[in-house]
C-alpha positions as CSV (number, residue, x, y, z in Angstrom):
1,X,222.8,159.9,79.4
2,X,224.2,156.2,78.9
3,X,223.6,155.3,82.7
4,X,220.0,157.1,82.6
5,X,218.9,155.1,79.6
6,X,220.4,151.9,80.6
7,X,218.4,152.4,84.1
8,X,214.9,153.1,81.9
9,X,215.7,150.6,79.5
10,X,216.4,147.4,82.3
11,X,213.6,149.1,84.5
12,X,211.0,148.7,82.4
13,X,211.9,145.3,80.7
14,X,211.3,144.5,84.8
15,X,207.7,146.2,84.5
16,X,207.0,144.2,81.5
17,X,208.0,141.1,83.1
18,X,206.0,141.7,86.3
19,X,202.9,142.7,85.4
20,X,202.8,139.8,82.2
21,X,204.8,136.9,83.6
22,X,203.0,135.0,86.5
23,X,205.7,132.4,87.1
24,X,208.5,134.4,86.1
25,X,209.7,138.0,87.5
26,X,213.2,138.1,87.1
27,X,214.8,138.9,84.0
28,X,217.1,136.3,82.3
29,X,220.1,136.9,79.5
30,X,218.9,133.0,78.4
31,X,215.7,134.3,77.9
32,X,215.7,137.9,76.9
33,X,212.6,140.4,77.0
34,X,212.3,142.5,74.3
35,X,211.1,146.2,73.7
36,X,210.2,148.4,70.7
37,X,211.0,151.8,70.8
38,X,210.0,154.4,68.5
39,X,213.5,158.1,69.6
40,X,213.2,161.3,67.9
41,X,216.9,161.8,67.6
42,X,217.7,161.3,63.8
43,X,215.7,159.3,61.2
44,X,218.8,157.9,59.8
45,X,220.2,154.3,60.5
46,X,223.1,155.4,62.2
47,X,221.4,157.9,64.3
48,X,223.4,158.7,67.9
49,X,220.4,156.9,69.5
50,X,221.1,153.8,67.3
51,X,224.3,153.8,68.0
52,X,223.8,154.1,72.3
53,X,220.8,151.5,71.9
54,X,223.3,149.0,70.2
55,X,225.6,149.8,72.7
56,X,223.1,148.9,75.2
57,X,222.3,145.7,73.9
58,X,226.1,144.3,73.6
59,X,226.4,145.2,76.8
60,X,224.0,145.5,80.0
61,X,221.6,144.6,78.0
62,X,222.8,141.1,76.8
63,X,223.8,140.7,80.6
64,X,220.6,141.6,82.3
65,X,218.2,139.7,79.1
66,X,217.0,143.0,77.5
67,X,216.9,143.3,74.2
68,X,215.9,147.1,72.7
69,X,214.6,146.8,69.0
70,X,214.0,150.3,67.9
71,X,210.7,149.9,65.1
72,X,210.6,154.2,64.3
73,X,213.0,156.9,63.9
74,X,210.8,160.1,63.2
75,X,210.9,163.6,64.4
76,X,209.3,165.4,67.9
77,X,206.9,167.1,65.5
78,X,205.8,163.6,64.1
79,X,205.9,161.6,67.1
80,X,202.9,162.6,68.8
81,X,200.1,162.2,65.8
82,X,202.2,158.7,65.3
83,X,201.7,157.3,68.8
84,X,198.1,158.6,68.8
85,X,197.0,156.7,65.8
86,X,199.2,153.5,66.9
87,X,197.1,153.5,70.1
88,X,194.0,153.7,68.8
89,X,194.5,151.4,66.5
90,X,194.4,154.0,63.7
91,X,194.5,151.5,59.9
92,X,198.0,150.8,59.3
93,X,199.3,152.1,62.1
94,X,202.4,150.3,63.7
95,X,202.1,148.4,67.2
96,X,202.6,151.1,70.5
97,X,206.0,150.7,71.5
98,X,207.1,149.9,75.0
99,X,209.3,152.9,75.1
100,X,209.2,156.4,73.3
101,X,210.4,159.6,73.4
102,X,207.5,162.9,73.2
103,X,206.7,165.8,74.4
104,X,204.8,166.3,77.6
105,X,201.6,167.6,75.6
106,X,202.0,164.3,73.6
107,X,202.0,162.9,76.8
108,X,199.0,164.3,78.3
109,X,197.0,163.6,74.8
110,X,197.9,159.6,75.5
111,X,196.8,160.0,79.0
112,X,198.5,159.6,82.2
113,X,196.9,155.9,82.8
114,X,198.0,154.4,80.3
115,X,201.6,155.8,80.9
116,X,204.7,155.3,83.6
117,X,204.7,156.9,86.8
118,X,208.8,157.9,86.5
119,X,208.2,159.8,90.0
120,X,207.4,156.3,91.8
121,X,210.3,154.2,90.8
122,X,213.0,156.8,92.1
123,X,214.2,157.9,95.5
124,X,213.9,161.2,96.6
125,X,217.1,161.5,96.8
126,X,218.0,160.2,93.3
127,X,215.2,162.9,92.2
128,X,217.1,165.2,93.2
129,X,220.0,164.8,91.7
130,X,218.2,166.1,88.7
131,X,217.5,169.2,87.7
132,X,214.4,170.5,89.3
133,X,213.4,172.4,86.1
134,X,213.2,169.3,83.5
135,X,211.5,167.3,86.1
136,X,208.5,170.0,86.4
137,X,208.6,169.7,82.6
138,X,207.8,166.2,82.4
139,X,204.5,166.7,85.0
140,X,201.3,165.9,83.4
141,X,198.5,166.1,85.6
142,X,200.7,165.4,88.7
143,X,202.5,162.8,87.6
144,X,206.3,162.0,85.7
145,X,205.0,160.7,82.4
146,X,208.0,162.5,80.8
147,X,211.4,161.4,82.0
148,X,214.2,163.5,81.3
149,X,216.6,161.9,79.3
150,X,217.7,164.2,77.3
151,X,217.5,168.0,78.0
152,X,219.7,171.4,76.4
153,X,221.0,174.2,78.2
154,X,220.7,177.0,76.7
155,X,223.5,179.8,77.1
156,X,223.4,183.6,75.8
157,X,226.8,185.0,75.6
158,X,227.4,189.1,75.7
159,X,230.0,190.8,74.5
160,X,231.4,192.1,78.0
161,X,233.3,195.5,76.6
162,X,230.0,197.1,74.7
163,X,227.8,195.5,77.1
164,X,229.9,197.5,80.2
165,X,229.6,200.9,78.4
166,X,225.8,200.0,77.7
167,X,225.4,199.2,81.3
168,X,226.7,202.3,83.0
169,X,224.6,204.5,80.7
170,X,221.3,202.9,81.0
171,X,221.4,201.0,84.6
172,X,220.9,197.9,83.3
173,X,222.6,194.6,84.5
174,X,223.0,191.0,84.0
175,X,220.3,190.5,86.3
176,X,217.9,192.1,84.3
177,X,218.5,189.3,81.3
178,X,217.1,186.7,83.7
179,X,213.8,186.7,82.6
180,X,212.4,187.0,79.3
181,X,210.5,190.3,80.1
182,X,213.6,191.6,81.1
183,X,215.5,190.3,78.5
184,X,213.2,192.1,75.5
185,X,213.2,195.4,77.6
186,X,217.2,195.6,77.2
187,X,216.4,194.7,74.0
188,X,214.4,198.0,73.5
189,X,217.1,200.0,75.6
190,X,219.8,198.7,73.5
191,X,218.1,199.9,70.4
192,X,217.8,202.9,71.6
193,X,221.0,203.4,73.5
194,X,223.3,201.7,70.3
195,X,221.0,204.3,67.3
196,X,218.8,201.5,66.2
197,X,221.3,198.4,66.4
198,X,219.9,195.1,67.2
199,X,221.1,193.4,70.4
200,X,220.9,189.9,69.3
201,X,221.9,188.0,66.1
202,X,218.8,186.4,64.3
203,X,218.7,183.5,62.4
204,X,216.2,182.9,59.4
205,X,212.5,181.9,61.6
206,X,212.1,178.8,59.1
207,X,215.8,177.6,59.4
208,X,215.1,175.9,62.9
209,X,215.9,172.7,64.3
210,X,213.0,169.9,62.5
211,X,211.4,169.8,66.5
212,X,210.3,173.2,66.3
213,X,207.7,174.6,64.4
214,X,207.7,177.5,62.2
215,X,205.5,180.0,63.4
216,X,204.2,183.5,62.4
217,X,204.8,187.4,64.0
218,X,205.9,188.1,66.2
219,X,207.4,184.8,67.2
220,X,211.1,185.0,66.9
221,X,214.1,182.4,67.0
222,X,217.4,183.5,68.7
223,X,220.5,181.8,67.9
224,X,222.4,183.3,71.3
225,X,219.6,182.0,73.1
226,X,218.4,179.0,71.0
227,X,214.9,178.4,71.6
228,X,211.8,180.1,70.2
229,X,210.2,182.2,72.6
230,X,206.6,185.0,72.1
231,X,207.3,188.3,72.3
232,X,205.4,191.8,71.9
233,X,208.2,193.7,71.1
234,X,209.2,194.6,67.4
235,X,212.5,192.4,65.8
236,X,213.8,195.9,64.8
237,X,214.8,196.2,68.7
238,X,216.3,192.8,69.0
């Protein structure tokens, strides 16, 4: 993630400097270019974003001539209503930052033209290098407006002894937890297989990361699998 934002961060000090500086193209640690940024990652002072963006500018930054100056530390679920009033000039609004972190619907709500083309200033080959997956989620309206910097995995973890005796009575396999679908009907299986026991652990729907919103039935949140996901099945099953 260092190496990725250090890239982004230099890369686009150099798209600053080339499309505003006539005479000059070449960035210069005697006569640094600075950027405002606005993360989502903690709206404390000592955030781990702080802390990386600091880093940055002791070190390739202060070589190169970039200087990051971060002006807003809010949350994913603020970030997009922020950068559409600082855009449009919305009273008291802050400036639009050179570099920010949003969703892809924030994204497509700015508007592609006004907004980086990630998928020209990369090699094929360094493309694909990363994961397909959070590449196709930073597409809006063909193009990379979202890089991905930061991305989760997330993991579901069975317990392998229940899950074996479960498996030989019903026919079901790992295979069938692939896809959602699938994953909800061994959900409904189990339920029936275990006398009404639930096959995942739940966490309170309102107790979620500050990024996702609380929603109503029958959206759920999953703690083994931890992201919020729709489904038409009852939470007595899962």
């Amino acid at each position: 993630m260092k190496k990725i934002l250090a890239f982004l961060m230099v890369f686009s000090a150099m798209l600053g400097c080339m499309a505003g500086c006539a005479e000059k193209s070449e960035l210069s640690p005697d006569d640094p270019v600075t950027l405002t940024m606005w993360h989502v990652y903690g709206e404390q002072a000592s955030s781990p974003m702080n802390l990386l963006v600091n880093e940055f500018n002791q070190t390739v930054g202060r070589e190169k001539g970039v200087i990051i100056n971060v002006t807003s530390m809010t949350n994913a679920s603020k970030v997009g209503p922020e950068l559409l009033d600082a855009q449009t000039g919305h009273p008291g609004a802050p400036e639009m930052p050179d570099l920010f972190f949003c969703h892809n619907n924030n994204a497509r709500a700015l508007g592609t033209d006004y907004l980086v083309d990630w998928s020209e200033l990369f090699t094929e080959e360094e493309l694909a290098q990363i994961v397909p997956e959070f590449l196709a989620d930073g597409m809006v309206d063909d193009s990379l407006a979202v890089f991905p910097v930061s991305k989760s995995t997330h993991l579901l973890f069975v317990a392998g002894g229940v899950f074996e005796r479960f498996s030989a009575d019903t026919g079901v396999s790992f295979e069938d937890l692939s896809t959602w679908d699938g994953f909800f009907e061994v959900a409904e299986k189990y339920h029936e297989w275990s006398g009404g026991g639930r096959f995942v652990r739940l966490t309170i729907l309102c107790a979620v990361p500050s990024f996702m919103p609380c929603r109503s039935e029958p959206t759920i949140f999953t703690k083994t699998a931890g992201t919020i996901i729709q489904t038409k099945y009852s939470r007595r099953v899962l």
